[in-house]
N, CA, C and O atoms as CSV, one atom per row, in Angstrom:
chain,resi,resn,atom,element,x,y,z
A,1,UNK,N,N,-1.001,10.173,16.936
A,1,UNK,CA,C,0.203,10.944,16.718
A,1,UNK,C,C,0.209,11.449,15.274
A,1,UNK,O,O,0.290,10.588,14.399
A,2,UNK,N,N,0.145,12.533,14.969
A,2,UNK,CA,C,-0.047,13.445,13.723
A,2,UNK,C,C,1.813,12.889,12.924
A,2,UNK,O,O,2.879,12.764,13.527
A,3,UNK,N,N,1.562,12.719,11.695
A,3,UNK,CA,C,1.996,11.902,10.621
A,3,UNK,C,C,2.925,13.284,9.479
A,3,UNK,O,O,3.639,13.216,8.478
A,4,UNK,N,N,2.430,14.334,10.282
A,4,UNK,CA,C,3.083,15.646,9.445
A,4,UNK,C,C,3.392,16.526,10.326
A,4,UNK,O,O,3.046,16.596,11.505
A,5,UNK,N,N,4.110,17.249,9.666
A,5,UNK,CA,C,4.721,18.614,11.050
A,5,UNK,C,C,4.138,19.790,10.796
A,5,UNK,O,O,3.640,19.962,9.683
A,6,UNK,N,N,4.088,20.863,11.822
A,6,UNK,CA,C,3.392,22.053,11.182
A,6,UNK,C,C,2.938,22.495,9.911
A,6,UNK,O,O,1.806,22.839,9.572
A,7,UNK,N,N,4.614,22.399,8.874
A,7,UNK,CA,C,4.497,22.731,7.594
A,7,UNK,C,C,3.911,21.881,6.636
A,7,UNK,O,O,3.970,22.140,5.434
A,8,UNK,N,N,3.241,20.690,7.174
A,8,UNK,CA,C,2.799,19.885,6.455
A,8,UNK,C,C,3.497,18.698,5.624
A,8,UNK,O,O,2.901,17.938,4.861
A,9,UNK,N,N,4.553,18.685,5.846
A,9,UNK,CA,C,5.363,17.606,5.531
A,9,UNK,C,C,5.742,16.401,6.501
A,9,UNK,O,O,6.126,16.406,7.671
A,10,UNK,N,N,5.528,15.486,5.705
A,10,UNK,CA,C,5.475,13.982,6.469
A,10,UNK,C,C,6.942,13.758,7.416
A,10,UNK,O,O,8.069,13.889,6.937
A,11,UNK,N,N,6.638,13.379,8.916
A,11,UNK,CA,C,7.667,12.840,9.999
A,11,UNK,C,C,7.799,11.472,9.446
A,11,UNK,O,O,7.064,10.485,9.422
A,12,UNK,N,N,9.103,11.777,8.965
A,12,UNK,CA,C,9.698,10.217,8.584
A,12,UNK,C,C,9.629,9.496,9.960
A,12,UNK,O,O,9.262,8.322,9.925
A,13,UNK,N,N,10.016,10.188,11.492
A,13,UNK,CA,C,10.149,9.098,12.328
A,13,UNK,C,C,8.475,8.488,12.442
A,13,UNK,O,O,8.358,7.312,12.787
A,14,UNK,N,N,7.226,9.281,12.157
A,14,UNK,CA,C,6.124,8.455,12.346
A,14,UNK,C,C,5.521,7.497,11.185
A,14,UNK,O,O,4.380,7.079,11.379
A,15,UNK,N,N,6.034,7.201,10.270
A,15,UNK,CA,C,5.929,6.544,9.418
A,15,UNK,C,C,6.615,5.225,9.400
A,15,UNK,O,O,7.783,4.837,9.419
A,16,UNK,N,N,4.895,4.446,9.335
A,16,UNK,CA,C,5.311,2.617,9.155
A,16,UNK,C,C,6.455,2.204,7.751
A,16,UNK,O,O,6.442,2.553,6.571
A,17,UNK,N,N,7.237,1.452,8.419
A,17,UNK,CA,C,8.170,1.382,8.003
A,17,UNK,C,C,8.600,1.522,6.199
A,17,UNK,O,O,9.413,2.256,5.638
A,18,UNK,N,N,7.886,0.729,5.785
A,18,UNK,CA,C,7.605,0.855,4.324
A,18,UNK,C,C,7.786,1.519,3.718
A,18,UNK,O,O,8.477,1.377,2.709
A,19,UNK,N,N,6.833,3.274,4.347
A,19,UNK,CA,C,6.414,4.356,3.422
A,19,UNK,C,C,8.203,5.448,3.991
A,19,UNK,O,O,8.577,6.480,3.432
A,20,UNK,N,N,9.024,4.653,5.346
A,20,UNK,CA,C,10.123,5.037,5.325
A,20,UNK,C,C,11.282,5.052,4.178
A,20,UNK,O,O,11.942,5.996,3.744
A,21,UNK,N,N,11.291,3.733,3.861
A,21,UNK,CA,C,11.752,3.499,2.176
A,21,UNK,C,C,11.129,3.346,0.882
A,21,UNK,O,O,11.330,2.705,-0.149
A,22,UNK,N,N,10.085,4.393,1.445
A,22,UNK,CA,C,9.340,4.855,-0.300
A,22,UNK,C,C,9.528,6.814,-0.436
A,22,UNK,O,O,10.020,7.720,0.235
A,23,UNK,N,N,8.834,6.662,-1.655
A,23,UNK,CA,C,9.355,8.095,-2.194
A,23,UNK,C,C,8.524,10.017,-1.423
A,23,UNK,O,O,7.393,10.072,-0.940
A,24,UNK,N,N,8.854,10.449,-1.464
A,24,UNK,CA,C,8.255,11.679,-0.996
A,24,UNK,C,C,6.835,11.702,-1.219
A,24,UNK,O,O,6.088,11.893,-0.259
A,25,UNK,N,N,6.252,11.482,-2.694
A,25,UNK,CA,C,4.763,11.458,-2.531
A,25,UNK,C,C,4.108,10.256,-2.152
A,25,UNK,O,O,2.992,10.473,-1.682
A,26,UNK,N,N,4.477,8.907,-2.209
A,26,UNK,CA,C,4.327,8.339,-1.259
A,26,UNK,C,C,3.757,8.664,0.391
A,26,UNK,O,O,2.639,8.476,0.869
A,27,UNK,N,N,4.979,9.209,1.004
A,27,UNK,CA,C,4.604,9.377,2.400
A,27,UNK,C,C,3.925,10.881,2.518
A,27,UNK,O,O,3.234,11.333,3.431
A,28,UNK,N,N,4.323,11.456,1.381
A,28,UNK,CA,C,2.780,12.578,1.642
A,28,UNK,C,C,1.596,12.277,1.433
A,28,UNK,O,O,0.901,13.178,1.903
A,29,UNK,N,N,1.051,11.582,1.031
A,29,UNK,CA,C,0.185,10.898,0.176
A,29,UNK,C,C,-0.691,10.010,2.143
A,29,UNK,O,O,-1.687,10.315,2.800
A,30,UNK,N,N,0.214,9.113,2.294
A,30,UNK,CA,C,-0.051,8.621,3.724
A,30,UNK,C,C,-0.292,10.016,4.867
A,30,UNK,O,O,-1.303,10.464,5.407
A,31,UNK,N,N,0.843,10.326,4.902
A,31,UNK,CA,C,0.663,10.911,5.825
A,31,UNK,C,C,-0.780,12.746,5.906
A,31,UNK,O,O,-1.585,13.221,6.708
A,32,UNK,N,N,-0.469,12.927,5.093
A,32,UNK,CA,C,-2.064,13.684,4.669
A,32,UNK,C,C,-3.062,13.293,4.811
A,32,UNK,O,O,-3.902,14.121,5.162
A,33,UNK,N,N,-3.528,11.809,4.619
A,33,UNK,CA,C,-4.947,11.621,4.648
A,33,UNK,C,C,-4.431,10.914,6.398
A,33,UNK,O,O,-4.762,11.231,7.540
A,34,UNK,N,N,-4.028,10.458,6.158
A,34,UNK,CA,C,-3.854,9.927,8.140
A,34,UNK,C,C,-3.946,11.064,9.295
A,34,UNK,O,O,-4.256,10.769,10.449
A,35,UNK,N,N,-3.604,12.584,8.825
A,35,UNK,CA,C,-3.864,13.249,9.786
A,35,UNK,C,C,-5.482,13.787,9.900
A,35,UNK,O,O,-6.257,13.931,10.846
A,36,UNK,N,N,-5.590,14.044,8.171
A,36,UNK,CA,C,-6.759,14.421,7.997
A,36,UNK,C,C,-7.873,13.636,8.427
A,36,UNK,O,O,-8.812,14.414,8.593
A,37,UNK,N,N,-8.270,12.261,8.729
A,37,UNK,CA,C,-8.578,11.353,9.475
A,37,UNK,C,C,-9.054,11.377,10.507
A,37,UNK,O,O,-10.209,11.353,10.932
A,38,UNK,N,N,-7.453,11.459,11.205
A,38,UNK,CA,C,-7.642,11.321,12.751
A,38,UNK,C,C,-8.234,12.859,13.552
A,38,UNK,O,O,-8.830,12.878,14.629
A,39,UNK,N,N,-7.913,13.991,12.768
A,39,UNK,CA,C,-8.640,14.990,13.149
A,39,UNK,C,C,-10.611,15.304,12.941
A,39,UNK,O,O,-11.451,15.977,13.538
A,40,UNK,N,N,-10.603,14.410,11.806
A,40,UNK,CA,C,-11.963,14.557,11.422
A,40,UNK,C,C,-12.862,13.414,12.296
A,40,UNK,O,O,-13.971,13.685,12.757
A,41,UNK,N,N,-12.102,11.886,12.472
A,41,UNK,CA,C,-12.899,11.275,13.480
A,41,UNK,C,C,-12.189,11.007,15.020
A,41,UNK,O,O,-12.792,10.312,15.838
A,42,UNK,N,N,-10.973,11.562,15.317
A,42,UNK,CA,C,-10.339,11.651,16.519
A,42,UNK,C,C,-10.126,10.385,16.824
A,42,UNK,O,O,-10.338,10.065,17.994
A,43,UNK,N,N,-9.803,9.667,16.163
A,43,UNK,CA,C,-9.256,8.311,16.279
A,43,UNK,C,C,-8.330,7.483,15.570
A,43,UNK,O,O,-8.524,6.860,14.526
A,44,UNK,N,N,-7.259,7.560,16.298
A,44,UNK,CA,C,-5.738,7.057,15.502
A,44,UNK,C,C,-5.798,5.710,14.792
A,44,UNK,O,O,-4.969,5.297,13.982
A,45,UNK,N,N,-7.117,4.957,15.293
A,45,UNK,CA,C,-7.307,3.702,14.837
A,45,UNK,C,C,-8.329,3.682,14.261
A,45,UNK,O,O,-8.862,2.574,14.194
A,46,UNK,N,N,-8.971,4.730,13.676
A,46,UNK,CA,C,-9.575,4.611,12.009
A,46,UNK,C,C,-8.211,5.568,11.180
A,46,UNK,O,O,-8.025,5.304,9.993
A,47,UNK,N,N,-7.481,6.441,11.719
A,47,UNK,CA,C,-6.769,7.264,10.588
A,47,UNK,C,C,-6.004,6.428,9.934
A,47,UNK,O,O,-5.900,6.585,8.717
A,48,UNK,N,N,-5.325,5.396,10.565
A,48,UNK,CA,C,-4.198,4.557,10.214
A,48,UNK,C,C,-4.608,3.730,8.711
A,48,UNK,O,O,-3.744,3.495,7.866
A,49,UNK,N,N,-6.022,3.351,8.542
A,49,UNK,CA,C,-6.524,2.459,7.767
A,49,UNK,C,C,-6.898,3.749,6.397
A,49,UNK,O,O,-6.995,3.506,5.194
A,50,UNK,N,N,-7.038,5.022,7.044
A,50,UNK,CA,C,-7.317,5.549,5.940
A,50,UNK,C,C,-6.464,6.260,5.261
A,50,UNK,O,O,-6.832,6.660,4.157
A,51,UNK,N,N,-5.280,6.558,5.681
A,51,UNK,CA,C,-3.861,6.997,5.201
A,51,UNK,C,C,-3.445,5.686,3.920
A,51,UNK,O,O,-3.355,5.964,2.724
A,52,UNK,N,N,-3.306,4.762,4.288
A,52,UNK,CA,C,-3.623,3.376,3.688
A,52,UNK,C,C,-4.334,3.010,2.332
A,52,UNK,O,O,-3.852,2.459,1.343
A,53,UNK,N,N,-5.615,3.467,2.558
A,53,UNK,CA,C,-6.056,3.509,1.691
A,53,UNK,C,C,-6.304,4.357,0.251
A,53,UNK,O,O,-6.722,3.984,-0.845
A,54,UNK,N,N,-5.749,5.979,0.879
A,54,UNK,CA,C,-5.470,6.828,0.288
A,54,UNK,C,C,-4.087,6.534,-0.772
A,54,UNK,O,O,-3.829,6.956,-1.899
A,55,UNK,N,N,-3.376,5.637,0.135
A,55,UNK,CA,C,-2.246,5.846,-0.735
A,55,UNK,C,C,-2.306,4.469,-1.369
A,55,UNK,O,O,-1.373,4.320,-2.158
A,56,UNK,N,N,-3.200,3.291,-1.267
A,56,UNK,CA,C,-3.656,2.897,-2.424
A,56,UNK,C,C,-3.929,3.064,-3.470
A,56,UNK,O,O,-3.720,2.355,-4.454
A,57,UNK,N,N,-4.545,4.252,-3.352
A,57,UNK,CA,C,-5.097,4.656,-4.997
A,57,UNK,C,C,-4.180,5.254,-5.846
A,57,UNK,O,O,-4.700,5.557,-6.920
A,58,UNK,N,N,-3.068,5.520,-5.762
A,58,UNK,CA,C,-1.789,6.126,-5.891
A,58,UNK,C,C,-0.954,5.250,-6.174
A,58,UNK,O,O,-0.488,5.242,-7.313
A,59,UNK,N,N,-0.621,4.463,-5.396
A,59,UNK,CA,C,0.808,3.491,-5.090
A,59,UNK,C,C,0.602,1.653,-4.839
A,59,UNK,O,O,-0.446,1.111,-4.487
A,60,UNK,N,N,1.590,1.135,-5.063
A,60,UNK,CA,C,1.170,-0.043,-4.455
A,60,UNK,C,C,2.772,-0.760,-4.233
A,60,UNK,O,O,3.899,-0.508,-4.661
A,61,UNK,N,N,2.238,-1.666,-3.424
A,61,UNK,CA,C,3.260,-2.349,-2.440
A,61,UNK,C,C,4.322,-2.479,-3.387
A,61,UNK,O,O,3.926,-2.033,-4.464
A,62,UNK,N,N,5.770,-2.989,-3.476
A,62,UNK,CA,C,6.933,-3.676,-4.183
A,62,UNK,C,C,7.799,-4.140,-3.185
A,62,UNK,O,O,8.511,-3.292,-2.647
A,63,UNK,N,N,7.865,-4.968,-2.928
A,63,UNK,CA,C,8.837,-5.530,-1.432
A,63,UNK,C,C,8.550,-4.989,-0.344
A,63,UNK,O,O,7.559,-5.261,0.333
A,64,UNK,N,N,9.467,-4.107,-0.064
A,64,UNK,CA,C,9.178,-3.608,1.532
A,64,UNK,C,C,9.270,-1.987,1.483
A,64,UNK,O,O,9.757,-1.206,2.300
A,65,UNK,N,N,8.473,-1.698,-0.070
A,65,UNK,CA,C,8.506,0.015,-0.104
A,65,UNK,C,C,7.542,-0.283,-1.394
A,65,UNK,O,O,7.374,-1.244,-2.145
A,66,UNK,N,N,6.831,1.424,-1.228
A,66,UNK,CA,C,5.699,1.787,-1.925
A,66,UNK,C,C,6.339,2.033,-3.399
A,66,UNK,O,O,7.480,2.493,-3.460
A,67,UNK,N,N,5.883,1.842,-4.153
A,67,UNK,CA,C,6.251,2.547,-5.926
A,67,UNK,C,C,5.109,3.448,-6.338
A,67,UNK,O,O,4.208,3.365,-5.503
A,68,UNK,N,N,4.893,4.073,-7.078
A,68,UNK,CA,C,3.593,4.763,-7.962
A,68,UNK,C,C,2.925,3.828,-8.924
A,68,UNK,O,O,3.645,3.383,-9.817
A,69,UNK,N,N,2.467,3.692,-8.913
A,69,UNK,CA,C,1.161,3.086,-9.840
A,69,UNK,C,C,1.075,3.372,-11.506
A,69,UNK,O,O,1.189,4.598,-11.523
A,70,UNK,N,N,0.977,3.068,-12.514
A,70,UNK,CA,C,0.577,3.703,-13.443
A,70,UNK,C,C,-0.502,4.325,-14.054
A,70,UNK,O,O,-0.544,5.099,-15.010
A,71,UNK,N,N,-1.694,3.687,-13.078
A,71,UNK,CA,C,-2.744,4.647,-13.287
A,71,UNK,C,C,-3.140,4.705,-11.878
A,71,UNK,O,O,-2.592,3.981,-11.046
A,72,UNK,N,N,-4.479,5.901,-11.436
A,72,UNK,CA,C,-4.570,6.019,-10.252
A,72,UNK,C,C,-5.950,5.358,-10.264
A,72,UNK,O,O,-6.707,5.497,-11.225
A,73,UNK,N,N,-6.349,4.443,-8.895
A,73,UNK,CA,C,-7.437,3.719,-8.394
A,73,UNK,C,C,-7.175,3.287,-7.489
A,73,UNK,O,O,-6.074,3.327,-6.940
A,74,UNK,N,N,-8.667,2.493,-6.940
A,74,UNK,CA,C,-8.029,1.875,-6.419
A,74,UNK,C,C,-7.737,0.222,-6.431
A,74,UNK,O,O,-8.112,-0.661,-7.203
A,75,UNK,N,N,-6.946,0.203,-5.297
A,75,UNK,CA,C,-6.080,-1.511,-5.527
A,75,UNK,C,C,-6.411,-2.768,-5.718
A,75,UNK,O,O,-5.808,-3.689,-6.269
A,76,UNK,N,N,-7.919,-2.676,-4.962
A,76,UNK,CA,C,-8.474,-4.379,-4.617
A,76,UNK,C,C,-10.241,-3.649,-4.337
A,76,UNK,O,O,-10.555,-2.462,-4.427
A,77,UNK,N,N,-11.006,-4.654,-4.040
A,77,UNK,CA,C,-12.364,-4.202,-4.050
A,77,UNK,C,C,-12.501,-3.632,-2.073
A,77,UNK,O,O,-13.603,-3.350,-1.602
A,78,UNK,N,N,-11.586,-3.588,-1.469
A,78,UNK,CA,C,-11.925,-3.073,0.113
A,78,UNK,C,C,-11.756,-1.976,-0.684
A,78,UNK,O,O,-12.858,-1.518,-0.986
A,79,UNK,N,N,-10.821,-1.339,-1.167
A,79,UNK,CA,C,-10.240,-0.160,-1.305
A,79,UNK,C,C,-11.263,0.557,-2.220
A,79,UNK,O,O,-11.267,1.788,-2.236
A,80,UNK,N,N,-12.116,-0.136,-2.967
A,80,UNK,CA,C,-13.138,0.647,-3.670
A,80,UNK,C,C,-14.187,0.990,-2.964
A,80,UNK,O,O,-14.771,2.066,-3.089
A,81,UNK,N,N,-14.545,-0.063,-2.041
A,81,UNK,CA,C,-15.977,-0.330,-0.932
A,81,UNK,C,C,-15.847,1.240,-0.442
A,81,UNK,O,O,-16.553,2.115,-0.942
A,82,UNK,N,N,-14.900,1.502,0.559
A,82,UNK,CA,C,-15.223,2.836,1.496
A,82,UNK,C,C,-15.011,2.251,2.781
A,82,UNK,O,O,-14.391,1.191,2.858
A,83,UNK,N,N,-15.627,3.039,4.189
A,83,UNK,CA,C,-15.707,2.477,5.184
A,83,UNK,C,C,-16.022,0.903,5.693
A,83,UNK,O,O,-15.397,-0.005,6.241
A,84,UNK,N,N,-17.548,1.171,5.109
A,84,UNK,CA,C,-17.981,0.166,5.735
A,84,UNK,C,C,-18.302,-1.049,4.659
A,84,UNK,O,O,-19.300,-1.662,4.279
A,85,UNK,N,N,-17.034,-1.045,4.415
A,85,UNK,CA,C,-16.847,-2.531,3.308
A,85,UNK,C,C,-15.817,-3.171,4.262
A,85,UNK,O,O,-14.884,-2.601,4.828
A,86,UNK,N,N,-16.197,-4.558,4.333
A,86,UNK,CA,C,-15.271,-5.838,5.564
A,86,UNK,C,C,-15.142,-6.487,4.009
A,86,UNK,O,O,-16.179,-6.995,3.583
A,87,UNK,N,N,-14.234,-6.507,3.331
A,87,UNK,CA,C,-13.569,-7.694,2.249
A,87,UNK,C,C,-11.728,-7.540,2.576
A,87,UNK,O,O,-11.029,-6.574,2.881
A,88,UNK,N,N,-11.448,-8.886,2.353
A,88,UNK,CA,C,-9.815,-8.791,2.587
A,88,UNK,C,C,-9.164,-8.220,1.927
A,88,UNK,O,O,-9.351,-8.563,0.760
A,89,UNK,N,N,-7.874,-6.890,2.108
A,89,UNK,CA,C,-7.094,-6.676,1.515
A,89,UNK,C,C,-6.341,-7.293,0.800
A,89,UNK,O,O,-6.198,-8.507,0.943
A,90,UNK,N,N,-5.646,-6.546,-0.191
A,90,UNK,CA,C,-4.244,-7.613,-0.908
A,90,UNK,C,C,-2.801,-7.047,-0.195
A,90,UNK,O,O,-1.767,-7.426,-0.746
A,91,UNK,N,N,-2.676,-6.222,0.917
A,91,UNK,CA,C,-2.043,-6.080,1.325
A,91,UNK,C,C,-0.976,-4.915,0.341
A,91,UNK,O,O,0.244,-4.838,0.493
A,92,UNK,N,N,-1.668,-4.210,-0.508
A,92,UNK,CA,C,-1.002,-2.942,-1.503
A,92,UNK,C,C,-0.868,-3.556,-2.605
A,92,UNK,O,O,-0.462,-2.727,-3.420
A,93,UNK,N,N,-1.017,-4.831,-3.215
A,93,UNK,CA,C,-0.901,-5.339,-4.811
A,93,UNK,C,C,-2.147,-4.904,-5.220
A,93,UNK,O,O,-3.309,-5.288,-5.088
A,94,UNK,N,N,-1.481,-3.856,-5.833
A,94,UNK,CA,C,-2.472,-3.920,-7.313
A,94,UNK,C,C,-3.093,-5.256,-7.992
A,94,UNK,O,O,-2.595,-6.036,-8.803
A,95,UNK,N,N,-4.675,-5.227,-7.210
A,95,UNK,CA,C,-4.861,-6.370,-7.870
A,95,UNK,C,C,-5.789,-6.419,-9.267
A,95,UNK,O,O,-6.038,-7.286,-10.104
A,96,UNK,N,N,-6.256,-4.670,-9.012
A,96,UNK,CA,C,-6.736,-4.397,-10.530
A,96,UNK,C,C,-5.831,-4.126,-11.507
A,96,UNK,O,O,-6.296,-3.465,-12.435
A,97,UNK,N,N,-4.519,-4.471,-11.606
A,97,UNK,CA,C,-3.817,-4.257,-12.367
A,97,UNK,C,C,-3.702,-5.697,-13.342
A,97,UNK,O,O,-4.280,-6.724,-12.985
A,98,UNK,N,N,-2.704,-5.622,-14.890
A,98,UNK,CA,C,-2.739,-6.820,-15.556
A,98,UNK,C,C,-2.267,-7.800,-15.165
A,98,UNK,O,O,-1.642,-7.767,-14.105
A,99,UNK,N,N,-2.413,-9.069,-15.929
A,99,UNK,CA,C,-1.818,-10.271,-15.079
A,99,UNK,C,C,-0.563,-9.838,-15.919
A,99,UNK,O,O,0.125,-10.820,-16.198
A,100,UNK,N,N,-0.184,-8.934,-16.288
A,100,UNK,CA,C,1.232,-9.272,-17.287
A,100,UNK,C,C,2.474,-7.885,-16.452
A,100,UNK,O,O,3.686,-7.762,-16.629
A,101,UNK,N,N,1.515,-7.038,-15.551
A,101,UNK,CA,C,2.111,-6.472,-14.725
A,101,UNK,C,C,2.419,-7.347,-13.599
A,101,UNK,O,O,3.474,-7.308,-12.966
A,102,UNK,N,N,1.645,-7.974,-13.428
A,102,UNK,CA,C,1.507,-8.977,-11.982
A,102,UNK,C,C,2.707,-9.899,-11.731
A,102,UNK,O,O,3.456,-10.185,-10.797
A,103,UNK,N,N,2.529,-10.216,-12.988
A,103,UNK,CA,C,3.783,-11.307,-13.526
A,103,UNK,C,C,4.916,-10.389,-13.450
A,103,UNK,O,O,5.806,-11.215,-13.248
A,104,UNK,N,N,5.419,-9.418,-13.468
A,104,UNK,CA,C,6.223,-8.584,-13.881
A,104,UNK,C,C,7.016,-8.106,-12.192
A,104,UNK,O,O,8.112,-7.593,-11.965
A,105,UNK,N,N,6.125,-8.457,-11.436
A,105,UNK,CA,C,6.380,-7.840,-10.285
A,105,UNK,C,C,6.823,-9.126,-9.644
A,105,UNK,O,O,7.630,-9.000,-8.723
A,106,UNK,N,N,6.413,-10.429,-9.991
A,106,UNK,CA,C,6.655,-11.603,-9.123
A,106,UNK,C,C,7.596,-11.433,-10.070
A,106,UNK,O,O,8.460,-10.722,-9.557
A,107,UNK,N,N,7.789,-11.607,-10.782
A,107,UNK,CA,C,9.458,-11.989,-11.582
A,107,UNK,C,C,10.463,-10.582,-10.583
A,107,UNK,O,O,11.464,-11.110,-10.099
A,108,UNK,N,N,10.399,-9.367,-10.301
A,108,UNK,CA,C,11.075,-8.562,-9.655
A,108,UNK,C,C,11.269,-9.435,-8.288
A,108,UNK,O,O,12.319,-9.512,-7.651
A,109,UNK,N,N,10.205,-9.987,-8.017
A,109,UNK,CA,C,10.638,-10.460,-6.604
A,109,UNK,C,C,10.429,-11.683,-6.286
A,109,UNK,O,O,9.880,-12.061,-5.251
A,110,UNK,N,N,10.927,-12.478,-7.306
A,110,UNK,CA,C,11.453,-13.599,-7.672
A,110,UNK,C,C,11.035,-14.762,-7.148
A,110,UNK,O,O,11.626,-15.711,-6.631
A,111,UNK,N,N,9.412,-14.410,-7.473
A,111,UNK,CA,C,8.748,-15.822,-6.895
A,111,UNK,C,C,8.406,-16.740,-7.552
A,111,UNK,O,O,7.709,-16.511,-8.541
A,112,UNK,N,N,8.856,-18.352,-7.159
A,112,UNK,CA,C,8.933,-19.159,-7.923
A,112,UNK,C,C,7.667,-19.879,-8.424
A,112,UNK,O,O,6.667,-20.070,-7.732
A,113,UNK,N,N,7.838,-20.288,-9.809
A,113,UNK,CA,C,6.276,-20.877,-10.444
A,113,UNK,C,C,5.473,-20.062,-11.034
A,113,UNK,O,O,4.449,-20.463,-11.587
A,114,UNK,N,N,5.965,-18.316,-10.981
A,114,UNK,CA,C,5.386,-18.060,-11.355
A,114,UNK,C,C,4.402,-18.126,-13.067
A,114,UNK,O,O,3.258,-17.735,-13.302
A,115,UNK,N,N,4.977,-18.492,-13.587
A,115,UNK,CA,C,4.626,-18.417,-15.178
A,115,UNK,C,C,3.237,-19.981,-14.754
A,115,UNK,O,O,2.553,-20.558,-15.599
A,116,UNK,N,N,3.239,-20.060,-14.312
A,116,UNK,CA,C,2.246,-21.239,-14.115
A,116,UNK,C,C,0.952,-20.749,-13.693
A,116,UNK,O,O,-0.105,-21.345,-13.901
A,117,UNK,N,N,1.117,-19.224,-12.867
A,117,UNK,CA,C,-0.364,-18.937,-11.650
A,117,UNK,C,C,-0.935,-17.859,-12.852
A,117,UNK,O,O,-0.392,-17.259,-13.780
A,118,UNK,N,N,-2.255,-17.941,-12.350
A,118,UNK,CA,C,-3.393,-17.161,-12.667
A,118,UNK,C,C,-3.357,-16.006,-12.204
A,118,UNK,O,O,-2.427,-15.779,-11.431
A,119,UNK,N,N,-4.182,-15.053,-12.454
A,119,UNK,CA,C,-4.045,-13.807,-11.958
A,119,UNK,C,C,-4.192,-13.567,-10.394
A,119,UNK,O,O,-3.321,-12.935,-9.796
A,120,UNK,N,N,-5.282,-14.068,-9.752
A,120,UNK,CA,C,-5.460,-14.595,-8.659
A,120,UNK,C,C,-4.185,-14.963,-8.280
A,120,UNK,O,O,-3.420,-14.037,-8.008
A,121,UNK,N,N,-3.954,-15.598,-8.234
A,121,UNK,CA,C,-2.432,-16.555,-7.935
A,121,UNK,C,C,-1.329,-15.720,-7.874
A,121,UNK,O,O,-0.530,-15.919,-6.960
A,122,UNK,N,N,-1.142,-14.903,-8.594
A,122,UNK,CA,C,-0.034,-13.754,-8.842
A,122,UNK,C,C,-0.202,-12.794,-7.734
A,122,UNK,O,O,0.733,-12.459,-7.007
A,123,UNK,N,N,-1.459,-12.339,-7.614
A,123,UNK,CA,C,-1.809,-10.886,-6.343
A,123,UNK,C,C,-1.303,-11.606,-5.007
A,123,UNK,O,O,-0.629,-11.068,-4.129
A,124,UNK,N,N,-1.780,-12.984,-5.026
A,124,UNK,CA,C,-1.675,-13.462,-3.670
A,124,UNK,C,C,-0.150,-14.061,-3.749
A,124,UNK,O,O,0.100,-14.399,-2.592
A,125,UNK,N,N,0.792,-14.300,-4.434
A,125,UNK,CA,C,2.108,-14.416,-4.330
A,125,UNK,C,C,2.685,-13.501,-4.294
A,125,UNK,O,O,3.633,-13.627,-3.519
A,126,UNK,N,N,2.607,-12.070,-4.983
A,126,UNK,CA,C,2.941,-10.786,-4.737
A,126,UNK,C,C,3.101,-10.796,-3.327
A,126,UNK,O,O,4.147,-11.046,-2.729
A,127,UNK,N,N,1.400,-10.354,-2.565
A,127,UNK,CA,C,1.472,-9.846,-1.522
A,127,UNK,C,C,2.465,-11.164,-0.739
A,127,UNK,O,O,2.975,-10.543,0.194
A,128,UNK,N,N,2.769,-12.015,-0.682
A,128,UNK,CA,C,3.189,-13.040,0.054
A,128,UNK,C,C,4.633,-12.426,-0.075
A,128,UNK,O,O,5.119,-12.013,0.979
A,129,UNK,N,N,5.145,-12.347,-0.854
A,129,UNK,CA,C,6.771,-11.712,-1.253
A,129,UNK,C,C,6.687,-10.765,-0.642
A,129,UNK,O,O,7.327,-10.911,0.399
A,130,UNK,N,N,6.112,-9.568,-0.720
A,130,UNK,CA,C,6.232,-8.352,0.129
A,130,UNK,C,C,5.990,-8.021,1.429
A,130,UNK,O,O,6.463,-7.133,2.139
A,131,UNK,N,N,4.769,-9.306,1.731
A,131,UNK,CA,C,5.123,-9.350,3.012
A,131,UNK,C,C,6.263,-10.140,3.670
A,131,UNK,O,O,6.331,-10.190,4.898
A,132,UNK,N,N,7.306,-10.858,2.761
A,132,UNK,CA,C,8.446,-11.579,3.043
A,132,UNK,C,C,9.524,-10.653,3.395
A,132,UNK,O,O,10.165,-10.813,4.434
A,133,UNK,N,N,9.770,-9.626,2.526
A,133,UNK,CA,C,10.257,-8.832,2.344
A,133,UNK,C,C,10.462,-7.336,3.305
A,133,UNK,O,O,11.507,-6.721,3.520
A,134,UNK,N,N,9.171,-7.055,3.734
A,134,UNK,CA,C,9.026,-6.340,4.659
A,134,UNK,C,C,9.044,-6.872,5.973
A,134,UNK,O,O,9.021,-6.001,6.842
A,135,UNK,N,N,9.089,-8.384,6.496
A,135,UNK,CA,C,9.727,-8.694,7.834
A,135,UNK,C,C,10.870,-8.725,7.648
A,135,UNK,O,O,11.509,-8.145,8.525
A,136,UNK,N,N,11.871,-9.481,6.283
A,136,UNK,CA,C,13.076,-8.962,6.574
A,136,UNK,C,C,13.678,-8.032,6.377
A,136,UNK,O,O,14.873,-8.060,6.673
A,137,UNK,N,N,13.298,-7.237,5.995
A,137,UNK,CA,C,13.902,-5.847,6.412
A,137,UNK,C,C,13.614,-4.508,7.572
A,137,UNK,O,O,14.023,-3.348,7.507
A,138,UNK,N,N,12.882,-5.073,8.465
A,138,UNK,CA,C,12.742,-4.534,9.974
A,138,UNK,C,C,13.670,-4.471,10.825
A,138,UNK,O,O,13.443,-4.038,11.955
């Protein structure tokens, strides 16, 4: 199911929930490379991963909506690999980002202990919050 309308602007109703309560380039950002995707390999289940990844390099997770990034890359080492890289996501944390941003984002979303974890420790409490965050708000 195409992710933009004629004019090229992103269908809020086809957009996973997230990029619903994130900002305009955000879901252009998704929804552009997700069509462009699924037209180039005709398969809704590679476009989905690459809309995704596109807007990795751009944006990254904050609760249960996308923010912009301060610089553009990408997020974690899948997102650098390409296709045919199998390494686990961070689920949109910037995990090439500082531990002093990292920290910055678990303190926004108020996860506890943080001043104790490692950088490591921070990406994977991030993503744990946001994915907290994004079931409750479904």
């Amino acid at each position: 199911m195409p992710k933009t309308d004629k004019g090229g602007k992103p269908k809020k109703s086809e957009l996973p929930s997230t990029l619903k309560k994130s900002g305009k380039k955000a879901q252009e950002t998704f929804a552009k490379a997700h069509d462009s995707a699924a037209k180039t390999y005709g398969d809704e289940g590679r476009a989905h991963p690459v809309g995704y990844s596109a807007l990795k390099h751009t944006h990254e997770k904050v609760g249960d909506h996308w923010e912009p990034k301060d610089h553009p890359g990408p997020s974690d080492q899948q997102a650098r690999g390409g296709k045919d890289t199998a390494r686990p996501t961070k689920g949109g944390v910037d995990a090439n980002a500082s531990k002093e941003h990292l920290y910055d984002l678990a303190k926004k979303l108020d996860v506890p202990g943080r001043s104790k974890m490692n950088k490591s420790e921070l990406v994977d409490a991030v993503k744990k919050a946001n994915d907290r965050e994004t079931r409750k708000n479904r």
